[in-house]
C-alpha positions as CSV (number, residue, x, y, z in Angstrom):
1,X,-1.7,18.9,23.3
2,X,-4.3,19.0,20.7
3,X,-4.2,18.2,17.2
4,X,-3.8,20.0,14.2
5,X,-6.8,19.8,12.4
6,X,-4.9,18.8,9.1
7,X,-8.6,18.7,6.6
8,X,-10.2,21.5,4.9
9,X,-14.4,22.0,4.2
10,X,-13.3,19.9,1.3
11,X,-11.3,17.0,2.4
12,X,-13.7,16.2,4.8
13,X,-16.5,16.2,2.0
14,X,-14.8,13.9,0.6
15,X,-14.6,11.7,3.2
16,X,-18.1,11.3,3.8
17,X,-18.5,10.7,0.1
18,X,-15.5,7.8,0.7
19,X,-17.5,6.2,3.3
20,X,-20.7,6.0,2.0
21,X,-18.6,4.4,-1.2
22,X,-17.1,1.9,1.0
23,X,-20.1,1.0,2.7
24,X,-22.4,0.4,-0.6
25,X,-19.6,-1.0,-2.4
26,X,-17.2,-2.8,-0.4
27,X,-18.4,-3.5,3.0
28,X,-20.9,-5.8,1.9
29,X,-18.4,-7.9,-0.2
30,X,-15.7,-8.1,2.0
31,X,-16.1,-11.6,3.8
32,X,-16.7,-13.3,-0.1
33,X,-14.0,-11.7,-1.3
34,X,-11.7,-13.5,1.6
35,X,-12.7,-16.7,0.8
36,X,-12.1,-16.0,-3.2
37,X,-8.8,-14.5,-2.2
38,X,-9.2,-11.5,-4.5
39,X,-12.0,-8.6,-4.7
40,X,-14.4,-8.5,-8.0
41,X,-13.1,-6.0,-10.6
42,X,-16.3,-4.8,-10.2
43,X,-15.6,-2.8,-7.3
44,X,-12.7,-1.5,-9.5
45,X,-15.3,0.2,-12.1
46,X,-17.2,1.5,-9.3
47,X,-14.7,3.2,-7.9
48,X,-13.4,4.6,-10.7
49,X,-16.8,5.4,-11.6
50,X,-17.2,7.5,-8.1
51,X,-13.7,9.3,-8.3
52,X,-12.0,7.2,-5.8
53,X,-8.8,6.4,-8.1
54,X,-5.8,8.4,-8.9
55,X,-6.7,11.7,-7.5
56,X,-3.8,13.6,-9.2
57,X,-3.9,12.1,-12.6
58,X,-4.3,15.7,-15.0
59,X,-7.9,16.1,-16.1
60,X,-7.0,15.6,-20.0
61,X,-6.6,11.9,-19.0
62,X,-9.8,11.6,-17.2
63,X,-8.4,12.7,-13.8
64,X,-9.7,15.2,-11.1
65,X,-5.9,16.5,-11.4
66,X,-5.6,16.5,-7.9
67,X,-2.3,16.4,-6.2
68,X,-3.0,17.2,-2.4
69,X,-1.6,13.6,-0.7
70,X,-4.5,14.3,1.7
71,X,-7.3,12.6,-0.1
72,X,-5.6,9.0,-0.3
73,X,-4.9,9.8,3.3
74,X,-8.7,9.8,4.0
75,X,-9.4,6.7,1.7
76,X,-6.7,5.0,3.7
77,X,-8.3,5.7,7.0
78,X,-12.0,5.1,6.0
79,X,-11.1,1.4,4.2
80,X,-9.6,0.8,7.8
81,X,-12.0,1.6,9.6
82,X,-14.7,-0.3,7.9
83,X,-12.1,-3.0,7.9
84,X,-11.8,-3.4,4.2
85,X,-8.1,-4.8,3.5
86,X,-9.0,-5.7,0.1
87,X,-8.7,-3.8,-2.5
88,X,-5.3,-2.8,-3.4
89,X,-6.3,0.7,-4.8
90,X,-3.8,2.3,-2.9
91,X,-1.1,0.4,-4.6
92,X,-2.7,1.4,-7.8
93,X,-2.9,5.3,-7.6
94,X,-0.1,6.2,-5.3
95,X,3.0,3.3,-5.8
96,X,2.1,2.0,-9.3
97,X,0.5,4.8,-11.5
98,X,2.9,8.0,-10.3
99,X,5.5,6.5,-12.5
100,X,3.5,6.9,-15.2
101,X,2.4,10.0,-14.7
102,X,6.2,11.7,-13.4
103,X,8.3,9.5,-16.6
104,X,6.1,8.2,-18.7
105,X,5.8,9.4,-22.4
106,X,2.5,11.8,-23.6
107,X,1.8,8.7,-25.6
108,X,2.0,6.3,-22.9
109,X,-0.3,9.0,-20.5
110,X,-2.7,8.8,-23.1
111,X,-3.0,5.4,-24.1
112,X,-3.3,3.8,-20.3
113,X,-4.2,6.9,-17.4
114,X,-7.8,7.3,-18.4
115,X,-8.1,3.2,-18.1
116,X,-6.0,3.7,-14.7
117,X,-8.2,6.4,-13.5
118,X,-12.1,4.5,-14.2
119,X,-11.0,0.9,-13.1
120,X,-10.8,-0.7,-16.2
121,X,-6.7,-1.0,-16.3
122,X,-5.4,-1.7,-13.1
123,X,-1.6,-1.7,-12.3
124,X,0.8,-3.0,-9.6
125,X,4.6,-2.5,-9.4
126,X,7.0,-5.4,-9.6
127,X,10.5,-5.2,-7.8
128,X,10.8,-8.2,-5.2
129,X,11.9,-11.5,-7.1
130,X,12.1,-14.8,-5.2
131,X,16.0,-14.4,-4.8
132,X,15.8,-10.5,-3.5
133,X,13.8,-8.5,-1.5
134,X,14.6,-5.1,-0.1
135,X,18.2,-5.2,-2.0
136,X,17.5,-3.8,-5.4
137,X,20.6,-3.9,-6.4
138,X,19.9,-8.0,-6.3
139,X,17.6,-7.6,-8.9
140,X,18.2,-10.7,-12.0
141,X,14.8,-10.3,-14.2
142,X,17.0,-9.1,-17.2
143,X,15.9,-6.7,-20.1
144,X,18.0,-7.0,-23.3
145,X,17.0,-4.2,-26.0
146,X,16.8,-6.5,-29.1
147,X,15.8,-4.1,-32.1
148,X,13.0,-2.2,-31.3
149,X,12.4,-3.4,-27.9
150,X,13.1,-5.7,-25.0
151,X,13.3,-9.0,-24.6
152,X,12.2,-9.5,-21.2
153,X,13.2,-13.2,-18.5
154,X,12.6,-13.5,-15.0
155,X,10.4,-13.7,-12.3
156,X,8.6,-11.8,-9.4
157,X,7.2,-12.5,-6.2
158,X,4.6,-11.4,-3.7
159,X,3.4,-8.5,-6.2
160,X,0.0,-7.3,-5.0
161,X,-3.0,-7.0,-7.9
162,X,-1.1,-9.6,-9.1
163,X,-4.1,-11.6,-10.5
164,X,-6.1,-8.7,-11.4
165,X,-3.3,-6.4,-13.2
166,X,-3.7,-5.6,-16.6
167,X,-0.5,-3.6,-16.5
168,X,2.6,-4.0,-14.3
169,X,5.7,-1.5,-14.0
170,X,8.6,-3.8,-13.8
171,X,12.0,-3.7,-12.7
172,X,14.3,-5.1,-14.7
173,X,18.0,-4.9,-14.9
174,X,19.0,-3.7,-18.9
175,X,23.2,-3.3,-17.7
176,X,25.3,-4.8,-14.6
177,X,26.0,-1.0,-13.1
178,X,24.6,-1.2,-9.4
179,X,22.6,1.9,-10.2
180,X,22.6,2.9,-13.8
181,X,21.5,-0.9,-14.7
182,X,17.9,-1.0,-13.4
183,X,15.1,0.5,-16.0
184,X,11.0,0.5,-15.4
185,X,8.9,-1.2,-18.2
186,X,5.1,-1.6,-18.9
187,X,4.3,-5.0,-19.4
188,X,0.8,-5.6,-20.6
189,X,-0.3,-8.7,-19.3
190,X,-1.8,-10.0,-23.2
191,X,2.3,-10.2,-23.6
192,X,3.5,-13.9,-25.3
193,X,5.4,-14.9,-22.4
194,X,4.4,-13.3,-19.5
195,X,2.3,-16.0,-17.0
196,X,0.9,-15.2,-13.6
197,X,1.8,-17.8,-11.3
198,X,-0.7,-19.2,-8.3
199,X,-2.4,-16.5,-5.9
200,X,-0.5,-16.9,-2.9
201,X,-2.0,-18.0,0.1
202,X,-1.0,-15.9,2.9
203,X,-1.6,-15.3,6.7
204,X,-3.6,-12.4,6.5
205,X,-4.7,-10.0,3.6
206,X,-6.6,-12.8,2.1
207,X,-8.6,-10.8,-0.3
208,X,-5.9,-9.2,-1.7
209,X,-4.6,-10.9,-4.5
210,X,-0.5,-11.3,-4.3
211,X,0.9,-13.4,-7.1
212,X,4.3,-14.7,-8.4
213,X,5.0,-13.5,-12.1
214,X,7.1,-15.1,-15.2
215,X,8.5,-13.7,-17.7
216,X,10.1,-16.0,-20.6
217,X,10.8,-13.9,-23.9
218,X,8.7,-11.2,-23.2
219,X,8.9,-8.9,-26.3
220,X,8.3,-5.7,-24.7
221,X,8.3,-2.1,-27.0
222,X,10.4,0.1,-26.6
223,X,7.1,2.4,-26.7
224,X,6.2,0.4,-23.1
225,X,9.5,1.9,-21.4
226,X,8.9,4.1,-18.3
227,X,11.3,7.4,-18.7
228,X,14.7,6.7,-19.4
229,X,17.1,3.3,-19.7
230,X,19.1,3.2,-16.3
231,X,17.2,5.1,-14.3
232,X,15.2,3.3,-12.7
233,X,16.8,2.9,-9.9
234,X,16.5,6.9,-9.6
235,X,13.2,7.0,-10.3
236,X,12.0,4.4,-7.7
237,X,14.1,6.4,-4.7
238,X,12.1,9.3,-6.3
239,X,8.9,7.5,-5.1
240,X,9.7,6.1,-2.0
241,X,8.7,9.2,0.2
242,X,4.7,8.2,-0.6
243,X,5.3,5.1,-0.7
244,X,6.3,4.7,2.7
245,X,3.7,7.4,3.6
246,X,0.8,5.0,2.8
247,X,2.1,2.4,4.4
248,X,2.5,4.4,7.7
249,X,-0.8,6.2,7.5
250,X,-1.9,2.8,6.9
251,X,-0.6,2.0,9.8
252,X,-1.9,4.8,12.3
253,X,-5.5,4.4,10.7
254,X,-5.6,0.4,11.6
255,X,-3.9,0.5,14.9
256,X,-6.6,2.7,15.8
257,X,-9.1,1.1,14.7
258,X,-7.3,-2.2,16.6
259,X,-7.5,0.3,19.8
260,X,-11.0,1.1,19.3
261,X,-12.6,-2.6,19.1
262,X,-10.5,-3.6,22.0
263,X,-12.1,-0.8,23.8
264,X,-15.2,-1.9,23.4
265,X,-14.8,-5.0,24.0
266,X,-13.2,-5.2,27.8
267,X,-16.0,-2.6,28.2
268,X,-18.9,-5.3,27.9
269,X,-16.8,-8.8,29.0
270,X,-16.8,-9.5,32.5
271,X,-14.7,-11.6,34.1
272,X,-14.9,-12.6,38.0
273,X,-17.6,-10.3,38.3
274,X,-16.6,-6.9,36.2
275,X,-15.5,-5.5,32.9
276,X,-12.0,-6.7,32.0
277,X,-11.4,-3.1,31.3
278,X,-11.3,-2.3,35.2
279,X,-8.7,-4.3,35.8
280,X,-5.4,-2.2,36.4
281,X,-3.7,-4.1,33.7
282,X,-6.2,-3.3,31.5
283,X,-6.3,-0.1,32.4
284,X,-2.5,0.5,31.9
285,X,-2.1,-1.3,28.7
286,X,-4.8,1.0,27.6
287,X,-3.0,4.0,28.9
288,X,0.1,3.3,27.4
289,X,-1.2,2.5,23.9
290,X,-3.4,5.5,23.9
291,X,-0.5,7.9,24.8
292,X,1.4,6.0,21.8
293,X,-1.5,6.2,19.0
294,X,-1.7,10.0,20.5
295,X,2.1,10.3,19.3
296,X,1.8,8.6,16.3
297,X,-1.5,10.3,15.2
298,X,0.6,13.9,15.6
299,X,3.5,12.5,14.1
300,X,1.9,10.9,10.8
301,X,0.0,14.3,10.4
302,X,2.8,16.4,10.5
303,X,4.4,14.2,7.9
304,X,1.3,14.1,5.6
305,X,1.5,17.7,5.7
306,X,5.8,17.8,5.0
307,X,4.7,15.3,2.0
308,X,2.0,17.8,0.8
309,X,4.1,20.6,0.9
310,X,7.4,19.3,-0.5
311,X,9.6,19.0,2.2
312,X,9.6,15.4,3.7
313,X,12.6,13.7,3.6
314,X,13.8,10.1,2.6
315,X,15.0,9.8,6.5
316,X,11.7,11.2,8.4
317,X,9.4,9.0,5.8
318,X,11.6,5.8,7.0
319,X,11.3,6.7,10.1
320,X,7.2,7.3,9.9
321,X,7.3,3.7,7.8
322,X,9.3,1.5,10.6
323,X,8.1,3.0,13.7
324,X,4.1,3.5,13.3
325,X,3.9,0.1,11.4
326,X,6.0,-1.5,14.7
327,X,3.4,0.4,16.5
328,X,0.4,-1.1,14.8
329,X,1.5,-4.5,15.5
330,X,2.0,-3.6,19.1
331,X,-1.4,-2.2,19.2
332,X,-3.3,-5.1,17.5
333,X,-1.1,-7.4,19.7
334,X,-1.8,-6.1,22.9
335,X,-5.6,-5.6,22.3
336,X,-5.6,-9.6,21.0
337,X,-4.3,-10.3,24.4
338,X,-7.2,-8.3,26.1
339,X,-9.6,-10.1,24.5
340,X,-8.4,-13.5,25.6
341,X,-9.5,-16.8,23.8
342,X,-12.2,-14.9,21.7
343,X,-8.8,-12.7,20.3
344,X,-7.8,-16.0,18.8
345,X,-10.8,-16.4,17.1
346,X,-11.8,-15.1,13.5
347,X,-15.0,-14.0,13.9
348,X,-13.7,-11.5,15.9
349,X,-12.0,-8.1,13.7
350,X,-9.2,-8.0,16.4
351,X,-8.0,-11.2,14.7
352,X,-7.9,-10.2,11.2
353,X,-6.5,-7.2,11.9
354,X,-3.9,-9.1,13.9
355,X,-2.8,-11.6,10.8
356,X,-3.3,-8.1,8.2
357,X,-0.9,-6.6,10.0
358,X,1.9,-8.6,10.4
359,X,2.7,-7.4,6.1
360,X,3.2,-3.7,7.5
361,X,6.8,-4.1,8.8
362,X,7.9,-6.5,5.7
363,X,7.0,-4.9,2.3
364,X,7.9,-1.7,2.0
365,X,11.0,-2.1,3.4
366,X,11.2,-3.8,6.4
367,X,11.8,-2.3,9.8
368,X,15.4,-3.1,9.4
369,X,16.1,-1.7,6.3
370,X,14.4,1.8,7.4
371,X,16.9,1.7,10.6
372,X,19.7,1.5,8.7
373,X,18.3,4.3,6.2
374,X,17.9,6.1,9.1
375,X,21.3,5.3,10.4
376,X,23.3,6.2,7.2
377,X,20.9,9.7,7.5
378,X,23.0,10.1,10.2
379,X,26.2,9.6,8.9
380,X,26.7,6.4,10.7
């Protein structure tokens, strides 16, 4: 079955331009920036600087006004590719920013998307607290309007750019109604109050900062809240389609990748006298997970292009989250296994890409949560 060739002229202009930016800038970079457990904001400004941030913010903010999901798709597949895990620039432009661009005030557009869009503000997104994780309806960090603003206490966890953000969108609960209680505000990190917490050490991801956040008495303006009070909860369903989308592209891109060094690897290692890759297991391992990456690749495509035109669902994007990130870790897995003891060891990419993976099926919305999305879809 072949392909549908999914990229204009354009897109795949683009791509070579994102690859010669991830090379220059990143590549290079890369193994410091494990060890120091977060990238430079350098590499922030410089790709801002080369257009690489927040495709579809509206050119009176600074943006190339851009809203064709497509081009973050080919950022996401070149930064796995060249094995960059790093910097969390996809959180940035496509979970974090959109809020501000879909609710947030012509005031609040002004003052921080031109920041957003050349590196020098950079944002995450804070729902998960220490107590809660896919259950928003768990969330405690409270939000009491007090005058002309909030008065913000609580705490996060595992929030990636936590240690570099200048600005986070958090969730905070302003009323006890399950739904109508939850409301998104900008806290600035200069705040009196808020504190960034340790950058956690983690299993894989290890430049990528991920931090716990407090909040004690954070006066927060009323001026810093995202849309309306209460809907928050609305707002963040709203977002969840592309959300999950860049995880699952995400996915596809690094399972191939995973694929592709194992390849080459049983290809050159011998064992009793020949390539391990002409062994039969070998051989059907690779068979199998070639005929899967062949599904998923078609599958994720099609769904790019139902996100691009408007018409994929809150079901088929769970579905494209839980089964291509189960997929990747199958992939990575398998293709560890082939490369025996060297597969355990971290010089070798198959085993970062083994301990970066295991993430994929957690945040977002773990695989559990998607099949019982999925399940309620049904009418189950």
């Amino acid at each position: 079955m072949a392909r549908r060739d999914i990229y204009t002229d354009d897109h795949k202009l683009y791509r070579r331009a994102a690859r010669e930016f991830i090379d220059k800038e990143l590549v290079p970079f890369h193994e410091q920036w494990e060890k120091d457990g977060v990238v430079s904001r350098d590499c922030w400004l410089a790709a801002g600087a080369a257009g690489h941030l927040c495709h579809s913010v509206a050119e009176q903010y600074g943006g190339a006004g851009v809203a064709d999901f497509r081009y973050p798709v080919v950022m996401i597949e070149e930064l796995a590719d060249a094995l960059v895990s790093g910097p969390g620039f996809l959180i940035h432009s496509e979970m974090a920013v959109p809020y501000i661009q879909e609710y947030g005030s012509e005031e609040q557009k002004r003052r921080w998307l031109p920041g957003c869009v050349d590196g020098s503000l950079i944002t995450a997104i804070a729902m998960t607290e220490p107590g809660t994780g896919s259950d928003l309806a768990g969330i405690r960090t409270s939000a009491r309007l007090d005058g002309d603003g909030y008065t913000v206490n609580g705490s996060k966890t595992f929030i990636s750019n936590g240690q570099l953000a200048d600005l986070i969108i958090v969730v905070a609960r302003t009323s006890d109604d399950p739904h109508r209680g939850l409301t998104l505000l900008a806290v600035e990190t200069s705040m009196a109050g808020f504190e960034r917490g340790k950058n956690l050490e983690k299993i894989g991801l290890k430049a990528q900062d991920t931090s716990e956040l407090f909040f004690t008495d954070v006066q927060v303006p009323i001026d810093n809240r995202i849309g309306e009070e209460g809907m928050g909860f609305f707002y963040l369903m709203a977002g969840l389609e592309r959300e999950r989308m860049t995880i699952a592209v995400s996915a596809v891109a690094t399972a191939e990748k995973a694929f592709a060094v194992t390849m080459d690897y049983i290809k050159q290692r011998q064992a009793f006298g020949r390539p391990v890759g002409r062994f039969q297991n070998s051989r059907f391992t690779m068979a199998e997970l070639a005929t899967e990456l062949e599904i998923a690749r078609v599958f994720i495509d099609h769904c790019t292009m139902e996100l691009v035109e408007g018409r994929l669902t809150a079901d088929v994007a769970a579905m494209a989250k839980w089964w291509c990130t189960e997929l990747q870790l199958k992939v990575v897995d398998r293709g560890l296994q082939l490369h025996g003891g060297y597969g355990y060891m971290s010089e070798y990419p198959i085993a970062r890409l083994f301990t970066d993976s295991r993430a994929q099926t957690i945040y977002g919305g773990t695989t559990e949560i998607m099949k019982e999305l999925i399940g309620r879809g049904l009418g189950l």
